[in-house]
BAVEX-673757 format. One record per residue: residue number from 1; residue in one letter; x, y, z of N, C-alpha, C in turn. Coordinates in steps of 0.05 Angstrom, whole numbers. Example, Ala and Ser with C-alpha at 12.3 -4.5 7.8 and 13.67 -1.06 7.14 Angstrom:
<nugus>
NUGU / 1 / A / 264 / -114 / 156 / 246 / -90 / 156 / 264 / -66 / 156
NUGU / 2 / S / 257 / -45 / 142 / 273 / -21 / 143 / 258 / 1 / 157
</nugus>
This chain:
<nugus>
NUGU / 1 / X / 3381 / -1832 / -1162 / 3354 / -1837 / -1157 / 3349 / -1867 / -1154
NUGU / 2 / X / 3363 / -1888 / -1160 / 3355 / -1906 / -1179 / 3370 / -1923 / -1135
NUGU / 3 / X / 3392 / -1908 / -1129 / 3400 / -1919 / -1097 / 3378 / -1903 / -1073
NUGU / 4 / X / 3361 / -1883 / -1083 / 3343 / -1877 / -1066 / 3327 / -1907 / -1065
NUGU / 5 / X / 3311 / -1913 / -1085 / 3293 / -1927 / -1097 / 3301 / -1952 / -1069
NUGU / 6 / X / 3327 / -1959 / -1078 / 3335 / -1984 / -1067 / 3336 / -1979 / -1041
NUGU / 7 / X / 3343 / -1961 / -1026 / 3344 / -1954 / -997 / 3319 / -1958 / -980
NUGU / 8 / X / 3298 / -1943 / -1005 / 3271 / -1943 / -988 / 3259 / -1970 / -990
NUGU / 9 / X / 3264 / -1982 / -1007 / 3252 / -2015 / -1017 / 3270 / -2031 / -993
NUGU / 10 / X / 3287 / -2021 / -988 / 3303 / -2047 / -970 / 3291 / -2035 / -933
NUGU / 11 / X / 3280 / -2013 / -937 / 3279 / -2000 / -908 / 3244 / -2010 / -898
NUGU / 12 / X / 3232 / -2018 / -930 / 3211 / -2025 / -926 / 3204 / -2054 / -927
NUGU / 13 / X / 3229 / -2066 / -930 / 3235 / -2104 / -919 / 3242 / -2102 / -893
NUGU / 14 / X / 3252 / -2079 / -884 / 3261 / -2089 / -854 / 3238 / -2078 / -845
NUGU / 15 / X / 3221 / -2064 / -850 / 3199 / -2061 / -835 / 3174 / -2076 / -837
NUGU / 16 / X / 3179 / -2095 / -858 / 3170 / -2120 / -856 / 3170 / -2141 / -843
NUGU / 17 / X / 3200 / -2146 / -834 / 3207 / -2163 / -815 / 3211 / -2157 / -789
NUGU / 18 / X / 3209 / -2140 / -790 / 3202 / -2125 / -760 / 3180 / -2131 / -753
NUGU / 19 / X / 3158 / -2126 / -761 / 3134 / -2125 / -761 / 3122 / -2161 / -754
NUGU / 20 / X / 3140 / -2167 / -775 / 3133 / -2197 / -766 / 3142 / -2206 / -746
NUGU / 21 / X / 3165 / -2196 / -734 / 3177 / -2209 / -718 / 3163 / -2204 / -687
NUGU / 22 / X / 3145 / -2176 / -694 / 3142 / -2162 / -663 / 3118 / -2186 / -669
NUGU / 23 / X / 3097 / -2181 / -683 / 3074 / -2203 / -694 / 3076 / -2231 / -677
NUGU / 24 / X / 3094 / -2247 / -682 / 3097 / -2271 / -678 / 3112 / -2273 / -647
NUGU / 25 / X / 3116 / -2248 / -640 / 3123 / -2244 / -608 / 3107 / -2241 / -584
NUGU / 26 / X / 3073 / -2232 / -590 / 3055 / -2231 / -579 / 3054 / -2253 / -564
NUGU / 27 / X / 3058 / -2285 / -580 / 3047 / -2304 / -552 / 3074 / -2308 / -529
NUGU / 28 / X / 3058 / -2323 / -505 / 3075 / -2318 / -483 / 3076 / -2341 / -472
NUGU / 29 / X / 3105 / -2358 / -479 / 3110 / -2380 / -473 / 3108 / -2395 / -445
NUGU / 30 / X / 3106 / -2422 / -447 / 3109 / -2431 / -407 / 3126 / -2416 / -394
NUGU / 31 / X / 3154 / -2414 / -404 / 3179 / -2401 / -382 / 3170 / -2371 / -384
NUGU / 32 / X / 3163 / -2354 / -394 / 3153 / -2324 / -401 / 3135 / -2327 / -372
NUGU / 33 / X / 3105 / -2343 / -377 / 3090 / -2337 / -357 / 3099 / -2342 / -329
NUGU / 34 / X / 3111 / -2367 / -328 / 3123 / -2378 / -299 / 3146 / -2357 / -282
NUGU / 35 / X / 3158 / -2337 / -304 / 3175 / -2316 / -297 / 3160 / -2292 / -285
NUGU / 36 / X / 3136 / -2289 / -293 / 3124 / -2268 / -280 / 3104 / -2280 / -262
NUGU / 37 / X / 3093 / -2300 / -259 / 3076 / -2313 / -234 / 3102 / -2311 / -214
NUGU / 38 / X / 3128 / -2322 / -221 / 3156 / -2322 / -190 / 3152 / -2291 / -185
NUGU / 39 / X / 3151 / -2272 / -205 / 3164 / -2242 / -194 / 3132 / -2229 / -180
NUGU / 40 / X / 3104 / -2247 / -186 / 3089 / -2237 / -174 / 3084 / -2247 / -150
NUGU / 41 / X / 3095 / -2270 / -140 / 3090 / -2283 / -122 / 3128 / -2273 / -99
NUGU / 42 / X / 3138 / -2269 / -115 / 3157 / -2256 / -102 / 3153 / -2222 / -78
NUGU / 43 / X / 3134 / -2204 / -94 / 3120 / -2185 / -91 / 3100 / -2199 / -56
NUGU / 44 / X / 3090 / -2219 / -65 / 3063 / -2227 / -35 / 3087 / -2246 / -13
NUGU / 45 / X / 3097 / -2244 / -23 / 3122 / -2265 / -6 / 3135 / -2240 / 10
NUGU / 46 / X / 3148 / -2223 / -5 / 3169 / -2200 / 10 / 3147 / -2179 / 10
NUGU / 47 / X / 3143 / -2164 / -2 / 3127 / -2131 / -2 / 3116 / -2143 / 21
NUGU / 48 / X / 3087 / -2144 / 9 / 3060 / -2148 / 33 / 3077 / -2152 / 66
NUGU / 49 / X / 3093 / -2178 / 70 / 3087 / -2176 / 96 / 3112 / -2157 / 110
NUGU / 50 / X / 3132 / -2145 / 90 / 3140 / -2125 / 97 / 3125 / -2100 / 109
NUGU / 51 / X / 3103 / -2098 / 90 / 3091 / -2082 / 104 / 3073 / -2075 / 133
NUGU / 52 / X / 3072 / -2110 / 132 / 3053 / -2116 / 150 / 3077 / -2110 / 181
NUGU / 53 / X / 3104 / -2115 / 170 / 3118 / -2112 / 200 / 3122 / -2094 / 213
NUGU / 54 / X / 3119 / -2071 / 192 / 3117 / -2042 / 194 / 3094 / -2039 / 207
NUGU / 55 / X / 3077 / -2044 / 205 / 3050 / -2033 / 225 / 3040 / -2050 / 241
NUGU / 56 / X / 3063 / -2080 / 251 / 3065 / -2087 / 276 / 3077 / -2074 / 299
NUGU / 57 / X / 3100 / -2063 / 279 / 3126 / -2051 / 305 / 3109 / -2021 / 306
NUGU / 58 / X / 3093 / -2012 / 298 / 3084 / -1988 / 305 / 3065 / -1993 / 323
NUGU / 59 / X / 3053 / -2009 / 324 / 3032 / -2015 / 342 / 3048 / -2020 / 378
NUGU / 60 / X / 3068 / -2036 / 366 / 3089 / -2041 / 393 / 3100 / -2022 / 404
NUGU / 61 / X / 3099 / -2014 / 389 / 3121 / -1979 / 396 / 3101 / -1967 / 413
NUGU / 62 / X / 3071 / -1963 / 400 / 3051 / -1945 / 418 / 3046 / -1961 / 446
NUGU / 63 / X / 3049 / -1995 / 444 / 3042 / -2002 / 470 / 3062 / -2002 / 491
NUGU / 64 / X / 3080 / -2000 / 478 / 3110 / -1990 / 495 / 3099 / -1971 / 515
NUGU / 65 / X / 3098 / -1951 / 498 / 3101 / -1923 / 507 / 3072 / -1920 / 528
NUGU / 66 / X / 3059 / -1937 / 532 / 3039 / -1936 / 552 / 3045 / -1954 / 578
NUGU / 67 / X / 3069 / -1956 / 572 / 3084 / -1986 / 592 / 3102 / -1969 / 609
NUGU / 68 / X / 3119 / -1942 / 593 / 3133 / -1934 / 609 / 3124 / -1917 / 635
NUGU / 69 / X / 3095 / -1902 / 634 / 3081 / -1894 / 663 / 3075 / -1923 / 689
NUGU / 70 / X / 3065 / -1937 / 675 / 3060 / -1967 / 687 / 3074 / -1961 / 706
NUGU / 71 / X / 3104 / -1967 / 694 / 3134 / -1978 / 712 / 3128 / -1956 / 727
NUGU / 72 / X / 3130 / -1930 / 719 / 3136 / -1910 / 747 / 3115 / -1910 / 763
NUGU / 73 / X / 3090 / -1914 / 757 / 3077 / -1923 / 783 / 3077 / -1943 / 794
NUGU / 74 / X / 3086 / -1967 / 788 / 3088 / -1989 / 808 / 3117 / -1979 / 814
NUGU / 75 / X / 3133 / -1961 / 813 / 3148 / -1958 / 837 / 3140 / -1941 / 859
NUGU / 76 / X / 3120 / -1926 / 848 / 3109 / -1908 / 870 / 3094 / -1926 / 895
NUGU / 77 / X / 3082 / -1945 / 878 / 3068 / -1967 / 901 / 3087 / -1979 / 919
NUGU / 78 / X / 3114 / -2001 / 900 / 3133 / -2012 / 918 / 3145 / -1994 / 938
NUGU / 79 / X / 3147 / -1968 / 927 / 3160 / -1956 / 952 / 3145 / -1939 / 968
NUGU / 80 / X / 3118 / -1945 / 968 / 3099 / -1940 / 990 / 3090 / -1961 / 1006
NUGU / 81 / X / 3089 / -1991 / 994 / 3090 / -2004 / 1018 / 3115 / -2022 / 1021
NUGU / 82 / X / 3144 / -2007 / 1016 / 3159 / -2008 / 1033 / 3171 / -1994 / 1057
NUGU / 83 / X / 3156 / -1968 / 1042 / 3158 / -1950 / 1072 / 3134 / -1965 / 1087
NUGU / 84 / X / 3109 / -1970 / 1082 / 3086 / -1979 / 1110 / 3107 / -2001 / 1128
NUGU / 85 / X / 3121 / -2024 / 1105 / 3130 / -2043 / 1119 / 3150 / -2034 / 1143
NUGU / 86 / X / 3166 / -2019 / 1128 / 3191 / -2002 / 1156 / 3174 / -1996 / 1175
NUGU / 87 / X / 3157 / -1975 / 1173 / 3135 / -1959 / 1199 / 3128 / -1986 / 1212
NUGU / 88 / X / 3114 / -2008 / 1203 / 3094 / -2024 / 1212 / 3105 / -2035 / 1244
NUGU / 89 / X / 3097 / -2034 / 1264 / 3106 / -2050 / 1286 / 3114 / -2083 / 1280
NUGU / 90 / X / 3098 / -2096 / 1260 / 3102 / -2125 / 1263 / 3119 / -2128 / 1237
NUGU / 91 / X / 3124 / -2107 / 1223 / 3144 / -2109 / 1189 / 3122 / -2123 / 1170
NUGU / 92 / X / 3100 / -2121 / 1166 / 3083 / -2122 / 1148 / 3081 / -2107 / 1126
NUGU / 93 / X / 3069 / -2120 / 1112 / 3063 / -2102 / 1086 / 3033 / -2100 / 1089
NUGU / 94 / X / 3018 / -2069 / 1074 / 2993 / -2074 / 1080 / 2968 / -2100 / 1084
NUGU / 95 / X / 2942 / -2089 / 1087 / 2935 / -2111 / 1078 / 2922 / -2113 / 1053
NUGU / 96 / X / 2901 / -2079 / 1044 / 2906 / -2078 / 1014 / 2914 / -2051 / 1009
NUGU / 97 / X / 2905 / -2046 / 990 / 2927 / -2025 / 976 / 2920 / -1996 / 989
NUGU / 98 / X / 2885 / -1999 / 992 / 2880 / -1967 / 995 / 2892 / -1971 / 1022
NUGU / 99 / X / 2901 / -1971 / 1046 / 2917 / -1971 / 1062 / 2941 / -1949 / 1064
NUGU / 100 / X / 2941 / -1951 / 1032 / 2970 / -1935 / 1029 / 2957 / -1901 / 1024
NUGU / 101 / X / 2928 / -1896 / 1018 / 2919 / -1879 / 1009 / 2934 / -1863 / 983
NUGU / 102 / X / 2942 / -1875 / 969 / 2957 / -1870 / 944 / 2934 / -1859 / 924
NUGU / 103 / X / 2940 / -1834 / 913 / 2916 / -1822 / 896 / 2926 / -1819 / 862
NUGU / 104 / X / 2918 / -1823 / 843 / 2930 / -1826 / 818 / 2945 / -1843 / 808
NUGU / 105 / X / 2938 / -1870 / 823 / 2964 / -1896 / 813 / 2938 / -1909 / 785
NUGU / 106 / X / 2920 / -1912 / 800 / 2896 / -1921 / 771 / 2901 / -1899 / 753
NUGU / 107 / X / 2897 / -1916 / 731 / 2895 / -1899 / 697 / 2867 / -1910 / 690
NUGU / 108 / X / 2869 / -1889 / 655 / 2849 / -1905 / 642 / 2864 / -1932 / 638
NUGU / 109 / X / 2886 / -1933 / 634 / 2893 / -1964 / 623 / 2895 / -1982 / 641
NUGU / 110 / X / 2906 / -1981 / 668 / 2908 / -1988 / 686 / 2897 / -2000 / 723
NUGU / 111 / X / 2889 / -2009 / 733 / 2880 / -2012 / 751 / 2899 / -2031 / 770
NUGU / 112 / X / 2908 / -2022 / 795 / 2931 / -2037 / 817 / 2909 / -2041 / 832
NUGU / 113 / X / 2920 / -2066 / 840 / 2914 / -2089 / 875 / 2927 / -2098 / 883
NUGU / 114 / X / 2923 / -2113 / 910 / 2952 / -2120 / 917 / 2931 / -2150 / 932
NUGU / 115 / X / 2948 / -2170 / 926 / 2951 / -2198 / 936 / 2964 / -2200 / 968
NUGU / 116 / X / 2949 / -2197 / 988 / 2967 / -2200 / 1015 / 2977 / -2211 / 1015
NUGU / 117 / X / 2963 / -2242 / 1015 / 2970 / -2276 / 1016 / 3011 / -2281 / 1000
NUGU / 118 / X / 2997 / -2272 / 974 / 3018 / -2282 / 960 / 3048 / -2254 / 961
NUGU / 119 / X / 3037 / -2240 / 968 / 3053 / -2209 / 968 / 3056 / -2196 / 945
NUGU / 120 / X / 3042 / -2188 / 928 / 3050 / -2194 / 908 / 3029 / -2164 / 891
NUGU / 121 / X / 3033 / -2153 / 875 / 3030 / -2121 / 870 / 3016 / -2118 / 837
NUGU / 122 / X / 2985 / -2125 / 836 / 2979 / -2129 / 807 / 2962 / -2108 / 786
NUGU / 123 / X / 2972 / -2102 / 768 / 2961 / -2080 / 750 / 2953 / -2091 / 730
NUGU / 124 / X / 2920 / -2094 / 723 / 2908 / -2104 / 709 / 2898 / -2075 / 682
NUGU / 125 / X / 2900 / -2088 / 664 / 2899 / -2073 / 644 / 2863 / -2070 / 640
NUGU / 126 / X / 2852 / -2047 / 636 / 2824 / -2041 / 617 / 2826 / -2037 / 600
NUGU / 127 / X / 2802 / -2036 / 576 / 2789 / -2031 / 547 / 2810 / -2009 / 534
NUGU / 128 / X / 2819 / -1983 / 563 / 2827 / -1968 / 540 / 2853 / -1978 / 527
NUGU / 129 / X / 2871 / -1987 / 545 / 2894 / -2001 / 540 / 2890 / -2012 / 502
NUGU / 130 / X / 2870 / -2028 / 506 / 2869 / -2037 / 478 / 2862 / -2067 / 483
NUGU / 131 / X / 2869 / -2078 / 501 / 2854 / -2111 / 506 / 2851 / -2109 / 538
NUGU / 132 / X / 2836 / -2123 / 550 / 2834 / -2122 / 572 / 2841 / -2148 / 595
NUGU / 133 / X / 2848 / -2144 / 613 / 2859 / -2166 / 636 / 2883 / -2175 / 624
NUGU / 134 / X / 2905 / -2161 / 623 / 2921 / -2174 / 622 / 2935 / -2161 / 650
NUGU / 135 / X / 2946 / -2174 / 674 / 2953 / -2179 / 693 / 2990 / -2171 / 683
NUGU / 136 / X / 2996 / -2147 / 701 / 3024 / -2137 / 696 / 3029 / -2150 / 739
NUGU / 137 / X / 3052 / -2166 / 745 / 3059 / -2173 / 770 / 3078 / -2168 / 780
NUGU / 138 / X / 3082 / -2150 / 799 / 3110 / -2152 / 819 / 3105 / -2167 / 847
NUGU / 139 / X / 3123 / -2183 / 844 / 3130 / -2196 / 870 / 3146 / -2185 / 882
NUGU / 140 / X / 3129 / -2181 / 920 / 3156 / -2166 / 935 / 3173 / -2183 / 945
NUGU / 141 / X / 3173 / -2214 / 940 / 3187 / -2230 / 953 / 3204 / -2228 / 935
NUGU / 142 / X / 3196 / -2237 / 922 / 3218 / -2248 / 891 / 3228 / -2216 / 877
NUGU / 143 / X / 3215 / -2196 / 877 / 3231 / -2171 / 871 / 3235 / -2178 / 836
NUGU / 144 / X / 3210 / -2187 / 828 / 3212 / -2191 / 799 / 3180 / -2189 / 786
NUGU / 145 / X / 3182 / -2179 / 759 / 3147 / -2175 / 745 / 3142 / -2204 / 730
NUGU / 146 / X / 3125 / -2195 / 736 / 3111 / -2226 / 709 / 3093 / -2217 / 695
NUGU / 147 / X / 3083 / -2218 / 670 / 3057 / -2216 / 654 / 3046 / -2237 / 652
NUGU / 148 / X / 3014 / -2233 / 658 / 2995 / -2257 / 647 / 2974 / -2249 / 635
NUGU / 149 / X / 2983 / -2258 / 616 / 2960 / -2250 / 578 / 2937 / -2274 / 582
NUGU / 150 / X / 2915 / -2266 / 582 / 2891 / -2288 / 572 / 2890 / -2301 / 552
NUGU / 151 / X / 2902 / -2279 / 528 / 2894 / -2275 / 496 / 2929 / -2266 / 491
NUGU / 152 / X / 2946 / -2290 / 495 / 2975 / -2277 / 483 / 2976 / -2269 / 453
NUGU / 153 / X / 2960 / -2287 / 439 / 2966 / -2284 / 400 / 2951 / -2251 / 397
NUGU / 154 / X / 2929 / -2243 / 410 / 2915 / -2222 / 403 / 2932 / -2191 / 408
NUGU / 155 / X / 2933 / -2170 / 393 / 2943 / -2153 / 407 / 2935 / -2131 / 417
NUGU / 156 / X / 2947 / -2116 / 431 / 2969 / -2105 / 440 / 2974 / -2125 / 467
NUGU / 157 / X / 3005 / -2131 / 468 / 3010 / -2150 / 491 / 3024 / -2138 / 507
NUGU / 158 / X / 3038 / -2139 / 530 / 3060 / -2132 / 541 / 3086 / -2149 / 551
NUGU / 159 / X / 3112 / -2141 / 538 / 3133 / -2163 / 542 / 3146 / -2156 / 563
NUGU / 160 / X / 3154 / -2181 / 579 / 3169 / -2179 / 611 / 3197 / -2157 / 610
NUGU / 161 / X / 3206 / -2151 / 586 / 3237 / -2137 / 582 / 3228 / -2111 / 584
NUGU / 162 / X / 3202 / -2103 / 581 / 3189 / -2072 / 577 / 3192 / -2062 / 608
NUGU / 163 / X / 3190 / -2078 / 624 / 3188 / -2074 / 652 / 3207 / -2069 / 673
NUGU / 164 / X / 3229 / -2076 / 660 / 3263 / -2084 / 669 / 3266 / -2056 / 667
</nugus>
């Protein structure tokens, strides 16, 4: 009885010092706080704009995928007024587009014209697209596209490699 006594007396010092010890653990030193301001600032540094890249490239992805009809209709154009040019007696290319009487090359996103002067084959983007005027270009000389953005930082944009 007399080693019960002492067991519970000594179990009730360490729960003393326990007690004190958690007690005197509550405050939260300079290096304590500065350790969790790095792991919270670590969090807005990586998470956040992780996330943010994620619902850039999705946005890209959707304007992609409105880029790939584009291309097949400005081949339907190029190779409508390369056939006018073969036919043409003098090897011309029209002088504008409705010439070619081409029906369904305009979209909602889209609108073609054609530059005589410069030769040159332009699909201007509308509202539904998502920004408007941005100028998609084939040159029939040069046999190459160009984009011209008004508003490059704003998006949805279109990149010259989408077109290749």
């Amino acid at each position: 009885m007399a080693e019960l006594e002492k067991s519970t007396a000594a179990a009730e010092n360490t729960n003393t010092v326990v007690t004190e010890q958690l007690g005197s653990g509550k405050k939260i030193g300079l290096v304590e706080a500065m350790l969790v301001l790095m792991l919270v600032g670590l969090v807005f540094i990586f998470i956040f704009p992780m996330q943010q890249l994620k619902v850039d490239k999705a946005a890209e992805a959707a304007a992609r995928l409105k880029i790939a009809p584009l291309v097949d209709k400005f081949e339907v154009v190029i190779d409508a007024m390369e056939q006018y040019k073969a036919n043409d007696p003098f090897g011309e290319y029209p002088f504008t587009i409705e010439e070619l009487n081409l029906t369904g090359v305009n979209s909602d996103d889209f609108t073609f014209s054609y530059d005589s002067d410069a030769k040159k084959i332009i699909a201007t983007s509308l509202e539904a697209y998502g920004k408007a005027d941005i100028k998609v270009i084939y040159s029939l000389d040069e046999k190459v596209y160009d984009v011209e953005d008004p508003t490059p930082l704003k998006k949805p944009t279109i990149k010259t490699e989408w077109l290749i």
